[in-house]
Structure formats: structure tokens, C-alpha cells
DRENKOL-714692 format. One line per field, with one value per residue (C-alpha): residue number from 1; x, y, z. Coordinates in steps of 0.1 Angstrom, whole numbers, padded with zeros to 4 digits, always signed. Example, Ala and Ser with C-alpha at 12.3 -4.5 7.8 and 13.67 -1.06 7.14 Angstrom:
num 1, 2
px +0123, +0137
py -0045, -0011
pz +0078, +0071
//
This chain:
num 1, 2, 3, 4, 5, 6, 7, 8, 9, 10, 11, 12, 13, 14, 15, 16, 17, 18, 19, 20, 21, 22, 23, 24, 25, 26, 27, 28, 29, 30, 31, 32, 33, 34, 35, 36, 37, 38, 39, 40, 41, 42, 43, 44, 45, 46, 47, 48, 49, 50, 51, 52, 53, 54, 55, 56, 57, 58, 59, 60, 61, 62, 63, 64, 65, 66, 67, 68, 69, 70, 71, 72, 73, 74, 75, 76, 77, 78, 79, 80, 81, 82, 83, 84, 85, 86, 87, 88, 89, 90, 91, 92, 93, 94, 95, 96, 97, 98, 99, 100, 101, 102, 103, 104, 105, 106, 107, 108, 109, 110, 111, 112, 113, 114, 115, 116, 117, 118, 119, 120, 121, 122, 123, 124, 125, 126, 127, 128, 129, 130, 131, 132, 133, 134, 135, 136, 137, 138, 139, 140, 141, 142, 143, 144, 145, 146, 147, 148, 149, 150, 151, 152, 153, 154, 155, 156, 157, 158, 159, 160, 161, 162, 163, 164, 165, 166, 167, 168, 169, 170, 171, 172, 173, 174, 175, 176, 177, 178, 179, 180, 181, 182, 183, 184, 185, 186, 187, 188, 189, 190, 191, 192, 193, 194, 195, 196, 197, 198, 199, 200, 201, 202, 203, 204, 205, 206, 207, 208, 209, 210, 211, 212, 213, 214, 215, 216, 217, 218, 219, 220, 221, 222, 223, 224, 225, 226, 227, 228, 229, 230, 231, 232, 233, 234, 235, 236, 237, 238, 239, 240, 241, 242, 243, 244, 245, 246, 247, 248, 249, 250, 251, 252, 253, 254, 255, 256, 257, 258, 259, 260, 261, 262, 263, 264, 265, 266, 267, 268, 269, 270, 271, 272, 273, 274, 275, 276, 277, 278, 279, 280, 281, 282, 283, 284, 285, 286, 287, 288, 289, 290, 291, 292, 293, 294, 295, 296, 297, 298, 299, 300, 301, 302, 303, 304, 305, 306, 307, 308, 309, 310, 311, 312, 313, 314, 315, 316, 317, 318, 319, 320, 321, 322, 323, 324, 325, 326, 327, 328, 329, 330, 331, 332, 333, 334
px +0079, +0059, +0058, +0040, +0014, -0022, -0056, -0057, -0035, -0062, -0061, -0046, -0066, -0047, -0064, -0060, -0076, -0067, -0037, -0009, -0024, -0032, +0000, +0019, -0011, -0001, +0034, +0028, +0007, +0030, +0052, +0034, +0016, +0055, +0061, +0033, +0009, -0026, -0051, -0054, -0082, -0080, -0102, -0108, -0134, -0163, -0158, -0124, -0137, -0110, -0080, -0093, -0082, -0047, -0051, -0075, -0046, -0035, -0062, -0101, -0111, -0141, -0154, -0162, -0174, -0146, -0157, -0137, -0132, -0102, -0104, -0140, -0147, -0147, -0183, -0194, -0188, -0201, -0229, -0201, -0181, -0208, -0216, -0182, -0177, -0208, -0195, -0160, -0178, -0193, -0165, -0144, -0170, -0169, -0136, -0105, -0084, -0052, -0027, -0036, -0017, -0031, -0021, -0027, -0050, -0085, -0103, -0075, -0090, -0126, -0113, -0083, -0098, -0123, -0102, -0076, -0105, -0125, -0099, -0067, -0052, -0019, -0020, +0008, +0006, +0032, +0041, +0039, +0070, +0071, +0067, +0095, +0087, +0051, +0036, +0005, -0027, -0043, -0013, -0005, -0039, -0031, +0001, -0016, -0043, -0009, -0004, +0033, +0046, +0064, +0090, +0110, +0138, +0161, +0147, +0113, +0124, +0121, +0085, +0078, +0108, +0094, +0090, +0108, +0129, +0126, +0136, +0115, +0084, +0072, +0052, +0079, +0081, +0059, +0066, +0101, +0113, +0108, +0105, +0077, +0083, +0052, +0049, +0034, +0013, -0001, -0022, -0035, -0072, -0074, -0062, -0046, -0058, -0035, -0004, -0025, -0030, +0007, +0018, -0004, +0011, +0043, +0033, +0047, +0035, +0028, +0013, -0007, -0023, -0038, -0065, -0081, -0112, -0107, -0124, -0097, -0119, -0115, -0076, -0084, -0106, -0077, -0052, -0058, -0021, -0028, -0041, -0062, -0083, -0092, -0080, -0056, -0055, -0029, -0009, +0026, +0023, +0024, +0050, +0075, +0068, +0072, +0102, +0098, +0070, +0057, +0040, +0028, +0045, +0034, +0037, +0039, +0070, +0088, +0073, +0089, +0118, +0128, +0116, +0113, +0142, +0127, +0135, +0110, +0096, +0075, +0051, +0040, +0001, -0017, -0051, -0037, -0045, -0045, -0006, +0030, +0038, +0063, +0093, +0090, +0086, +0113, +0134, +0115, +0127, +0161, +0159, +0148, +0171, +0144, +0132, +0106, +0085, +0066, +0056, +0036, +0042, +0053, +0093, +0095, +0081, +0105, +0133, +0124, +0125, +0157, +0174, +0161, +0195, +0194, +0193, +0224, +0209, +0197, +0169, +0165, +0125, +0112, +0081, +0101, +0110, +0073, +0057, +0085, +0072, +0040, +0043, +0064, +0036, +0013, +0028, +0034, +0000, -0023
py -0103, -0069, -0069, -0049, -0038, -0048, -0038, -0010, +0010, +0007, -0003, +0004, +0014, +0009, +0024, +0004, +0017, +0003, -0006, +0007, +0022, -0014, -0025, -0001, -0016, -0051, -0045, -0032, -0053, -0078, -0067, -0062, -0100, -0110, -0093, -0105, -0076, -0083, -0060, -0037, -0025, -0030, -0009, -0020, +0000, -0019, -0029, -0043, -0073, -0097, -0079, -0088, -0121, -0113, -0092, -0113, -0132, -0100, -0080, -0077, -0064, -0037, -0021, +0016, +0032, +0048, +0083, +0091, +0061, +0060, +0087, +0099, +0138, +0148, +0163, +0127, +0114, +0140, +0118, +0090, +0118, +0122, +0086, +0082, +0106, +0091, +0056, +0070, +0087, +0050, +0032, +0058, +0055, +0023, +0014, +0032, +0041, +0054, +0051, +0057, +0044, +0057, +0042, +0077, +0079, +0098, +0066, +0076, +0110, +0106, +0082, +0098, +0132, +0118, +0096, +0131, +0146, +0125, +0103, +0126, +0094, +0099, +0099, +0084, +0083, +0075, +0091, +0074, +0051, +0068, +0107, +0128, +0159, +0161, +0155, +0133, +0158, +0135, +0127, +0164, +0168, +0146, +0161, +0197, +0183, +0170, +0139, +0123, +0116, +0083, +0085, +0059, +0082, +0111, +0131, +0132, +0151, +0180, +0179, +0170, +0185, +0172, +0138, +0105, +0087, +0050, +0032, +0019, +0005, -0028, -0060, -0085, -0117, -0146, -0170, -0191, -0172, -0194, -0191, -0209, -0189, -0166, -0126, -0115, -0079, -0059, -0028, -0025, -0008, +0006, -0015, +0000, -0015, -0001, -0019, -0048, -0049, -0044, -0074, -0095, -0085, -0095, -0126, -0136, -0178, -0170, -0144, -0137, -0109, -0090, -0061, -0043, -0028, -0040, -0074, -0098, -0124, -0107, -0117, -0152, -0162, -0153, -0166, -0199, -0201, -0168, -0168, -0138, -0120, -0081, -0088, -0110, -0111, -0131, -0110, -0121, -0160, -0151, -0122, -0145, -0173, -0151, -0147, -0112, -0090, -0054, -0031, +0001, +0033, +0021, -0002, -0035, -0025, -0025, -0062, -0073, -0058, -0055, -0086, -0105, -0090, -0101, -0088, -0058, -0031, -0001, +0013, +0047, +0043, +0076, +0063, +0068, +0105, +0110, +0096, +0105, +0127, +0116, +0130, +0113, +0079, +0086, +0088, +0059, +0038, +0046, +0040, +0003, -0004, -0009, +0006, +0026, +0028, +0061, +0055, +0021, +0009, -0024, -0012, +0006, -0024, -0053, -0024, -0022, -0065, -0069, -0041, -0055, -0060, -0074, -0051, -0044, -0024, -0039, -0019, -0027, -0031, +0002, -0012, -0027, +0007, +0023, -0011, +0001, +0035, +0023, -0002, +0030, +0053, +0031, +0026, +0058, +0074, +0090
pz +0225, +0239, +0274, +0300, +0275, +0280, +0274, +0298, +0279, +0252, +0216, +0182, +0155, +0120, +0089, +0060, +0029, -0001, -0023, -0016, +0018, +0030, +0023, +0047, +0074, +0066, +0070, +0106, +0119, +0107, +0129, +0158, +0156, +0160, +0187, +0201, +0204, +0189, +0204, +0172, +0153, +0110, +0096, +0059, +0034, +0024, -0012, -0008, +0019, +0000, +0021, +0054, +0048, +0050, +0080, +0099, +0117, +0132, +0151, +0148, +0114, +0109, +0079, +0070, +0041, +0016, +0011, -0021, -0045, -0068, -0098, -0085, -0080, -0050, -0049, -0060, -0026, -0002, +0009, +0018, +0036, +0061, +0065, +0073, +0100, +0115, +0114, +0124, +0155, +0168, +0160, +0189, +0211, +0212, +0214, +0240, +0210, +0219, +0189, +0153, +0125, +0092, +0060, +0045, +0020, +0024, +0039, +0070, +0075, +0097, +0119, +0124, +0132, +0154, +0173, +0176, +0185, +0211, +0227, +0223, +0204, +0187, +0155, +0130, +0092, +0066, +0028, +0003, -0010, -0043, -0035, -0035, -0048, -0045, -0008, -0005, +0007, +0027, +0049, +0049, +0064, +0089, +0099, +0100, +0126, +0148, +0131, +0130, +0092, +0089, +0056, +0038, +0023, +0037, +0002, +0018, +0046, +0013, +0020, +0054, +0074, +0104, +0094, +0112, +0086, +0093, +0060, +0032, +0045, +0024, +0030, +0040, +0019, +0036, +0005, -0005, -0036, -0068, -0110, -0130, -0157, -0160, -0160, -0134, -0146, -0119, -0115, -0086, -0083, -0118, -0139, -0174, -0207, -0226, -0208, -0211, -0247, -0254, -0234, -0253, -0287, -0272, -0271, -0233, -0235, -0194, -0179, -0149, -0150, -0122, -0138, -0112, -0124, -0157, -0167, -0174, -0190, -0234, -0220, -0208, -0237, -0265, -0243, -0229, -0209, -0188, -0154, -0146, -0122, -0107, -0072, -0053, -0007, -0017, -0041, -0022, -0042, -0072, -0073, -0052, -0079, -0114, -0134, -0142, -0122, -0144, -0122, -0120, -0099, -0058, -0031, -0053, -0069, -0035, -0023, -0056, -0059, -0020, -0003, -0032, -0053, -0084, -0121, -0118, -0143, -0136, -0162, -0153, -0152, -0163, -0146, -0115, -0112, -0073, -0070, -0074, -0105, -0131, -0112, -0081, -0100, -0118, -0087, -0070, -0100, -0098, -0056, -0067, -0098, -0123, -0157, -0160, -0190, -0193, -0227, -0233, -0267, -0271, -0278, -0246, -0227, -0245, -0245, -0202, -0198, -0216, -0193, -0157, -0140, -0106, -0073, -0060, -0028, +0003, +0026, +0064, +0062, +0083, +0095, +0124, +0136, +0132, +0151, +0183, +0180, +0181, +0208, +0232, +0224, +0232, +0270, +0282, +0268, +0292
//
């Protein structure tokens, strides 16, 4: 339990964004709700309403528009840019922000600069779980503008030397581990068709399949035993419930495969053109014990299933650490 923190020392504001981003968030505030701190901020982007369900529990949630969407140019958004500085702007005004926690993705940045820049708040952020070799920009932004970098793996200290090395940061399990025999398919925002197709041919009689921005219902329609739809708040059912979980290079492998432990395969997902490069997720996969499949054809993917082996590594969950940090930061900030 936090003692000797109240609302004088002000509040903490904890960028979501989505996917992967939001999943760092979750894990934090987790965290802090058990040790009994709840006067945080979650900001969420409008568009992605259905994760402030899972969040709700933990702090008061507000919503800001998401200046770059996934895959989009950047000169696409320059409009949304503005607006989001702006809203950024009244949301510090507003509120006596003194610790940021950014879950590092470009929805992170106005906020973060404008809470650096009008409060003096101290900024956190966190790499993502799957880079190695290639850093993240928008969390290197926020490091060059005094922002601390949170890692999961001593190799990341390769490309943020000054980063603090807490341990691999992942949603913790809030479901009993069971099998009813489906495969659970998830690809976060995106969505990738072509993974999708294969594992029909393969004929799996069970399948959940999670599609992103891809509409599940041609699936559904020739396959009257799957279960599918674009987005999940509650994602954490029905990995701790599937027999085998394939997922694409992020965030989701981790809840499987570490606080699930579930038989796990990666597919590297070529839509995802803003994330880690082939190299780092080829060192992610061997950090979490599972295949990956780089090239989706439907011998890669059976060859990947019939080679899961279980994990033989256990990870202390670093989100612990970061919510201490957090909490100390909080108390002697002036």
C-alpha cells in the first residue's frame, strides 16, 4: 500500500496510445491500483474508446486525438498534430501533472512535451519489448527532450546507454490459465490477410480470430466454428483460454507466452511498417522460446505449431519496478 502520497504532490498522467503502447499503460497502472495509488490520468486516443474499459478501474480516463494513425504518412496528419498540441495544452492546464509515463508511441509526444514544458513534470517512457537493434523514434524523441527510457533487456542498453533496465514489462495474467481447444489468431491494429487465409486452408476446427482492421465477417461466414472480431478490451480471456496463441512481432506475444506461458508462435507481419525490423524479432523470439514464421505459407505456419516447445525461462514482471519509480518520483517532486 503507497503511503504519504496525496493529491498535493499532484497527479500522474499515463499515455496510453494504442496496442502495444497501451499495454505497457495497463501494466502500470495495474500496479499502482495495487498498491493503492489511484489519482492518475489515462489518456486514450479517440478511436480506440473500447480500451478504456480495461483501464477504467484504475484512474480517470480522457481522450485525445491520435495525430499519426498506424501506416499513415506523416504529412496526412498535420492537421491532427496541431489539434493535438492544443488539446495537450488544456489538458496541463488543467490538471497539476507532475510524473509522465508515456507508453511511447507518437500519441506520447504532445502531452509529454507540454507537460515537460509547462509543469516541469518528469517524464518516463519505455522501448519497445521487441527492439533491439533498432530504437523506437518516438521514444528517442522523448529521451532527447529529458525523458527517462524504461528497457526490458540488458541488449537495449545498445541503443539507449542511458536507459534503466527493469525486466520485461507485460500485462500480468488476470484470468485462471485453461484449454478449450481453439487457436487463438491475433493482430493487433492491422490486421494481416494473408496469415489469415493460410490458417483457414489449414483447416484448424477452432479458431478465434482477432483481425484488426480487417473485417472478420468473409471468415465467419465459411467457417461457422470460428469466433471473430477486430478488437478485444478484453484480449487477456481468450489468450489464457486457447491451446495454442499465433501472433504477430509485439506486446501480445509476451502476455501469452510470459504470464500466460502458452504454446506461442510469432508471424512476422509486413503491415506493420512503423515497428521492430526483422533482426530484433528474431532476437525477441528466441528471448520468448517461440518460432517465428517470417515467411507465411501454410508449411512455415504448420512447420512453426508442431515446433512450439514449452518456456523454460521465467521473467520477474518489470512493471513492479517502473510503478516504485513512479510512486518515489512522484514524492520528492517539487
Amino acid at each position: 500500500m503507497v503511503t504519504g502520497v496525496d493529491s498535493g504532490h499532484g497527479k500522474v498522467l499515463l499515455i496510453a496510445g494504442y496496442g502495444g503502447h497501451s499495454g505497457y499503460v495497463f501494466a502500470i497502472v495495474y500496479e499502482l491500483s495495487r498498491m493503492g495509488f489511484k489519482d492518475s490520468i489515462i489518456l486514450v486516443p479517440e478511436g480506440y474508446e473500447f480500451l478504456a474499459d480495461k483501464f477504467k478501474p484504475h484512474g480517470r480516463i480522457r481522450f485525445q486525438v491520435l495525430p499519426r494513425k498506424p501506416a499513415e504518412p506523416l504529412y496526412s496528419g498535420l492537421h491532427r498534430w496541431v489539434k493535438a498540441f492544443l488539446q495537450s495544452i488544456n489538458l496541463v492546464l488543467n490538471h497539476r501533472i507532475s510524473i509522465v509515463f508515456a507508453g511511447g508511441s507518437n500519441f506520447s509526444l504532445p502531452p509529454s512535451i507540454i507537460a515537460k514544458t509547462f509543469r516541469n513534470s518528469k517524464v518516463y517512457t519505455i522501448e519497445a519489448i521487441e527492439h533491439f537493434i533498432t530504437p523506437s523514434r518516438a521514444v528517442k524523441i522523448l529521451e532527447s527532450v529529458g525523458g527517462t527510457v524504461f528497457l526490458h533487456w540488458e541488449e537495449q542498453l545498445n541503443i539507449f546507454p542511458k536507459g534503466v533496465v527493469v525486466g520485461p514489462v507485460y500485462e500480468p495474467p488476470i484470468y485462471e490459465v485453461r484449454d478449450e481447444g481453439y487457436v487463438l489468431v491475433t493482430t493487433g491494429t492491422l490486421g494481416y490477410k494473408e496469415l489469415f487465409d493460410i490458417i483457414e486452408r489449414l483447416g484448424f476446427e477452432k479458431v478465434v480470430l482477432q483481425s484488426g482492421d480487417i473485417d472478420p465477417q468473409p471468415y465467419l461466414r465459411r467457417n461457422p466454428s470460428w469466433i471473430g472480431f477486430k478488437y478485444s478490451s478484453d484480449i487477456h480471456r481468450w489468450i489464457a483460454n486457447a491451446s495454442l496463441v499465433i501472433t504477430q512481432q509485439g506486446l501480445t506475444a509476451s502476455i501469452a507466452r510470459l504470464a500466460y506461458r502458452k504454446p506461442t508462435v510469432i508471424v512476422w507481419n509486413p503491415r506493420v511498417t512503423l515497428g521492430a525490423k526483422k533482426q530484433d524479432v528474431r532476437i525477441y523470439a528466441e528471448k520468448l522460446e517461440t518460432p517465428l514464421v517470417e515467411d507465411v505459407k501454410i508449411k512455415t505456419i504448420r512447420d512453426a505449431v508442431e515446433n512450439v516447445k514449452p518456456l523454460t525461462k521465467t521473467y520477474p514482471n518489470g512493471s513492479y519496478e517502473i510503478a516504485n519509480i513512479l510512486i518515489n518520483s512522484l514524492t520528492h517532486h517539487t
